[in-house]
N, C-alpha and C positions, 0 to 999 in steps of 0.2 A: 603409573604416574600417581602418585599422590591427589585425592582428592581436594581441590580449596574449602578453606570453611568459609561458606557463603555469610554466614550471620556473626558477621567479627569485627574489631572495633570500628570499620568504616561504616559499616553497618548504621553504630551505635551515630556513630559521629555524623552520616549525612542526612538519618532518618529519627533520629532521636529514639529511644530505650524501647518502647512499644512495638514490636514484634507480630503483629497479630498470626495465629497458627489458621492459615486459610486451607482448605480444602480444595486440591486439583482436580478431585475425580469429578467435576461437572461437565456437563456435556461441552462442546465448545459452541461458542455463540456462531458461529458463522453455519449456516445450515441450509437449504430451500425452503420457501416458504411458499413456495407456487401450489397451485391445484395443478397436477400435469393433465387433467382431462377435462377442464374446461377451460371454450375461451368466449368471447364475445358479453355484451352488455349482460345478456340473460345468461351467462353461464352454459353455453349447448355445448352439447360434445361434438370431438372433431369426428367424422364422419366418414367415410372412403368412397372417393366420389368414381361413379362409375365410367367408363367412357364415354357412353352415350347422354350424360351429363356432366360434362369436362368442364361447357362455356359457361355453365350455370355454377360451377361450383370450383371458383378461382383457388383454393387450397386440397392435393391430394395429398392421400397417409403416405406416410416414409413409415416403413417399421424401425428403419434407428431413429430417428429425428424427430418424427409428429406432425410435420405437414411441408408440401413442395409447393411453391408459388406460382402460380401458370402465366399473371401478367408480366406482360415485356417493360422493363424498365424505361424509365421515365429521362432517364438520365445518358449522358456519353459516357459512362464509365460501365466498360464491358464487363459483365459479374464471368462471363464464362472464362474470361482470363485473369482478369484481377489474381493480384497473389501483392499482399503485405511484406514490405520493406522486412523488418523482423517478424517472420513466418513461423516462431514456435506453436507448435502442434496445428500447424494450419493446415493440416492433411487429415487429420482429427475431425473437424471443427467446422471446413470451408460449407459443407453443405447449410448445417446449422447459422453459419453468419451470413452467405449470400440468400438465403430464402430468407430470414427474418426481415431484411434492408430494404429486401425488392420493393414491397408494394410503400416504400415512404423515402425512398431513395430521392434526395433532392436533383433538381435538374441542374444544376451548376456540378462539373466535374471534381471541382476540388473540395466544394460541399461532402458530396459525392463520396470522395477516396477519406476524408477528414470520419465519415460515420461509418465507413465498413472498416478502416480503423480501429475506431472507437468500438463499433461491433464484436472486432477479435479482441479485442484485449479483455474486455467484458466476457466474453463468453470463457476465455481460457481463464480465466480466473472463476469464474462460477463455477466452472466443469472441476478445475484440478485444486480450489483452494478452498471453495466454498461447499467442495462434492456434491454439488447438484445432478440432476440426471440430465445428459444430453440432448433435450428435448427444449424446442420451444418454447413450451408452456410452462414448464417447471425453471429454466434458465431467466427469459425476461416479464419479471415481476418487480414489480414496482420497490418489494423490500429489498429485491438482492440487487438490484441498481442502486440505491440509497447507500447500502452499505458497502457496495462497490468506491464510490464515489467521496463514502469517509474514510476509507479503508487506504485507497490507494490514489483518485484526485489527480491531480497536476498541480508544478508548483504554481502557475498561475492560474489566476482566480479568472482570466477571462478562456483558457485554455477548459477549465472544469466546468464554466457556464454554457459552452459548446456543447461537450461530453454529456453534459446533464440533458440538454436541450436532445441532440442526438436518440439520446438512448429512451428519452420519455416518449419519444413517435413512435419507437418500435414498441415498447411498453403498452401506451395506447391503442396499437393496431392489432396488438395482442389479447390485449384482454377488455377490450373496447369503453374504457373507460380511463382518462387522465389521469395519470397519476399526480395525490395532491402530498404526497408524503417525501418526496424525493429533497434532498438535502439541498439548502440552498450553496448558490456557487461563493456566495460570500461567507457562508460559513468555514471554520477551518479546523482541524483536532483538537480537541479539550484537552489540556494541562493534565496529569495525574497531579492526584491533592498526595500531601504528606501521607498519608495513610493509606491509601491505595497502591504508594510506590512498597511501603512497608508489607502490605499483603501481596503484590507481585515476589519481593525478595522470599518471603514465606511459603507463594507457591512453586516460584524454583525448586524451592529444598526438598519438595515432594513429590519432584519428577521420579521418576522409576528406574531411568539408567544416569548415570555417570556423565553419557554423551549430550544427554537433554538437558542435565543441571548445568553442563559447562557454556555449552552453547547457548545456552536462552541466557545465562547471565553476561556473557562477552556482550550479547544484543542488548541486554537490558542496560549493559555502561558503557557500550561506547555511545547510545543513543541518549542515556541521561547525561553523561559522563561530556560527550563531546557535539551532540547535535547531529552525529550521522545520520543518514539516511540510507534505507533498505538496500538500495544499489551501494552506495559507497561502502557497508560492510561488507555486502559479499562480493568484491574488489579487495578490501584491505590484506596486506600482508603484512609479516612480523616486523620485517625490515619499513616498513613505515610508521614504529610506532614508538616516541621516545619517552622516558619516563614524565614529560610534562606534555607533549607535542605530538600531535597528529599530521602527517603529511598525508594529506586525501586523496585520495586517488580520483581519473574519470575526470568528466567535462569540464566539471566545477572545481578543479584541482586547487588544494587550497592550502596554508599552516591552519591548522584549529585547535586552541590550546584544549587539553583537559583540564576541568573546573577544578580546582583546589580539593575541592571533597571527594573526589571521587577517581584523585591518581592514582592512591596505594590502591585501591580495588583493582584495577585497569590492568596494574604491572601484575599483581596477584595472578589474574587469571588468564596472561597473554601463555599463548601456546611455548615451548621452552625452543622448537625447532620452527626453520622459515616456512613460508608458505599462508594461506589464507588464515586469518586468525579467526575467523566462525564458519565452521563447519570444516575443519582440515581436512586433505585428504580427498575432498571432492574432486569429479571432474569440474573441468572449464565449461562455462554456460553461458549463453549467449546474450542471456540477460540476468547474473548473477543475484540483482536484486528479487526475480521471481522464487528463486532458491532459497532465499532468506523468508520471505512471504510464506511460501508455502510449509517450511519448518514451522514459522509460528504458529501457522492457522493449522496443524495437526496437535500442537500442545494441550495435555489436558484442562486449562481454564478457559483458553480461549481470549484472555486478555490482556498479554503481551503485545503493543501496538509500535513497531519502530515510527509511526505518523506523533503517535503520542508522545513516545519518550524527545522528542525531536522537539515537538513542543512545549513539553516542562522543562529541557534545555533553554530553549527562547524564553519563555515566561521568568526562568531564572536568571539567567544575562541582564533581562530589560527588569527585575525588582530592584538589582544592583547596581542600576546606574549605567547599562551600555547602552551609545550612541546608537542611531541608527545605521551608521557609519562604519562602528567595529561591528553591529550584526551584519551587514553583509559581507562583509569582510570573513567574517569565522562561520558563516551559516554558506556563503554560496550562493544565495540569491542572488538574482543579473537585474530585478525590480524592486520596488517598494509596492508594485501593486495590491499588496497585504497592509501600507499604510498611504493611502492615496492622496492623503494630505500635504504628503510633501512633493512640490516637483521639481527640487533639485536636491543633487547633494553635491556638497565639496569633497574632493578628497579625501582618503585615507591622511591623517598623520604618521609617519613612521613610528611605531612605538613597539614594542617587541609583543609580543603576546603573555609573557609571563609579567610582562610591564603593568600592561594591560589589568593582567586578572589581580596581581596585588594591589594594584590601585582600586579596584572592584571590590575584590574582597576583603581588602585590609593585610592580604598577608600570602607568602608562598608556602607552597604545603612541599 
């Protein structure tokens, strides 16, 4: 197949002439940042507590994990059975989430089940995207919660206040000090500026195979390009994609027009046969969005964000004049809780979405 040339007149046309030639080979930002061998106020190492001191010393060593919890939960939510609704790699993992939870597990059950939750999903992401080491003390740290949390979040802001809330107890009980760095819940992804988007298109070009240049750039426009989100890409098929028009797949099934500037890019580099349009050829996954995640957080910059490109879609809707009304409408949001000022809305107007965006932009591309 023919390679696309990434840096061609849409290029020019949505980024303006400036190109900057960035450099992929940096490490990628997502990393551990933990001490795996201390924990507590003073920093002591974990110890291997012997039997004849069990009661006295409520954490013993696990040689894969870094310590086993001895107190009996606090809560009716059985850790010896629990098993998460989507259980990816939780045969992996279960030891690492049930001892972390025990000793701060809330006494209300759906508290309860809401942070051992939040627990796996946390730790499968540290483990396979952030490639932390399996362990306690290297997994819940205060940075790789933070970045968890910018990374990946929930759409709602009272949903990621939880999660936040959640995961800083185990944080705390881990390294016995609160964590004051953790991202607040009201915060949401930073916009890429023009020039950042210019230096992502630049470090495409410098991926190494064929399959990473195509794929991070499908990621890079259907998320500038249409507002997708990490699940909804790795969902999307060919047959859902028309040279102006997205039909969305998943919950939030939706029409979301592609932006004027960035439909020729879109057709350019849609795969030529049906099936997944990023990453063809894969198996089915259970959470396809994980799929996508974990492609980017293996790329050499490290700063490819489907969070972000999603948000300089939003940023650019709302410079040009869209309602709050057609953003939820083309974004998928079920709330405004991202604008809590409003508490009502009226209806959509029927108005077609290509209607829509010439009216916005001035013009059909």
């Amino acid at each position: 197949m023919r390679e696309p040339q990434l840096a061609s007149e849409w290029t020019k046309a949505a980024l303006g002439d400036r190109i900057p030639n960035g450099d992929s080979n940096e490490a990628s930002d997502l990393s551990c940042n933990g001490d795996t061998d201390a924990i507590g106020p003073a920093g002591r190492q974990f110890r291997r507590a012997s039997a004849g001191n069990s009661d006295h010393a409520p954490h013993r060593m696990s040689p894969a994990h870094g310590y086993i919890n001895n107190h009996a939960s606090p809560s009716r939510l059985n850790l010896q059975t629990y098993r998460p609704r989507d259980d990816t790699h939780w045969n992996e993992v279960r030891d690492v989430v049930l001892t972390a939870i025990a000793p701060v597990l809330p006494d209300s059950l759906t508290q309860a089940q809401r942070m051992a939750k939040t627990a796996h999903e946390f730790v499968v992401w540290a483990w396979q995207v952030a490639a932390c080491e399996l362990s306690i003390p290297a997994l819940f740290t205060a940075a790789n919660v933070a970045q968890f949390l910018a990374q990946e979040g929930a759409a709602s802001i009272a949903t990621r206040s939880i999660m936040s809330r959640s995961l800083a107890l185990v944080v705390e009980h881990v390294t016995g000090s609160r964590p004051a760095t953790l991202r607040t819940p009201d915060d949401g992804p930073t916009a890429y500026s023009r020039e950042e988007l210019a230096e992502l298109v630049s470090d495409v070009q410098t991926y190494s195979t064929e399959y990473r240049r195509l794929n991070a750039m499908r990621i890079l426009l259907l998320g500038r390009g249409a507002g997708l989100t990490a699940l909804e890409m790795g969902m999307l098929t060919r047959d859902s994609v028309t040279p102006t028009l997205i039909h969305v797949p998943g919950d939030r099934a939706r029409t979301a027009p592609i932006l004027p500037e960035w439909r020729a890019a879109v057709a350019e580099h849609l795969p030529a046969s049906d099936g997944y349009v990023v990453l063809p050829g894969r198996k089915r996954h259970r959470n396809p969005g994980i799929t996508i995640r974990e492609f980017l957080a293996h790329l050499p910059s490290g700063r490819l964000s489907a969070r972000r490109l999603r948000a300089t879609w939003a940023v650019d809707l709302l410079e040009h004049g869209a309602s709050v009304q057609e953003m939820l409408a083309y974004s998928g949001w079920t709330s405004t809780s991202n604008l809590q000022r409003y508490s009502a809305l009226a209806s959509l107007p029927h108005e077609e979405p290509d209607a829509v965006m010439a009216r916005l932009y001035g013009r059909h591309s």
